[in-house]
N, C-alpha and C positions, 0 to 999 in steps of 0.2 A: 566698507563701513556700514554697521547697522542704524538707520535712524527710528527714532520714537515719531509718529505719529497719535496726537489724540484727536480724537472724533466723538461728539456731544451733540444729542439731537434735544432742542428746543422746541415751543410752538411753529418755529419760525421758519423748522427745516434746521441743516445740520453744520454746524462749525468748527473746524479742524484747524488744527495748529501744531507747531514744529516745536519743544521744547528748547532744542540744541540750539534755534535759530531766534532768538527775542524778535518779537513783531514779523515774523514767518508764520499767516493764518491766508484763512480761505476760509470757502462755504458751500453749502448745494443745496438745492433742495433733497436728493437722496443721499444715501450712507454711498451710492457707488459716483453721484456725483463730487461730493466735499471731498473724495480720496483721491479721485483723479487731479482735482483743481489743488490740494495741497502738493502733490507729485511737482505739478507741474511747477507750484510759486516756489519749493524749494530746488527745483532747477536755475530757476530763474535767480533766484535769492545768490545761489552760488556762484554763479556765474558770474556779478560784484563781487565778491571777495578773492582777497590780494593773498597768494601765498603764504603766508604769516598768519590772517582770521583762519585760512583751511586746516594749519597746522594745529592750533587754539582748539579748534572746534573738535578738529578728529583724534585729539588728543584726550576729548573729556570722555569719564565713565560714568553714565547716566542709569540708576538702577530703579527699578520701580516695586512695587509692594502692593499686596493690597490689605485691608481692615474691614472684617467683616462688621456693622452695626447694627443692632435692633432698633426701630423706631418705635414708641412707643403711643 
């Protein structure tokens, strides 16, 4: 199964999160730290759910898009 990570850099450094997994986030100071620390919370994430959430979960089809905007 393929999962979505996103990764959003702030002042603060950078904040990744699982879409497929509600309150599955992490952080880093770098883009290659926040990627490795999400990997790893959604190992761990998985790891609690009972064969029926895995079913749920890897049954969903998550599509993404983008939209391009002008600011003005």
């Amino acid at each position: 199964m393929k999962l979505s990570i996103i990764i959003e850099e702030d002042k603060s450094g950078f904040f990744a999160y699982f879409p497929e997994l509600k309150g599955c986030q992490s952080q880093g100071d770098t883009f290659e730290e926040a990627n490795k620390n999400i990997k790893e919370a959604i190992d761990l994430y998985l790891e609690t759910l009972n064969p029926e959430e895995i079913s749920i979960i890897s049954s969903k089809n998550i599509f993404s898009s983008s939209y391009e905007v002008a600011f003005v």
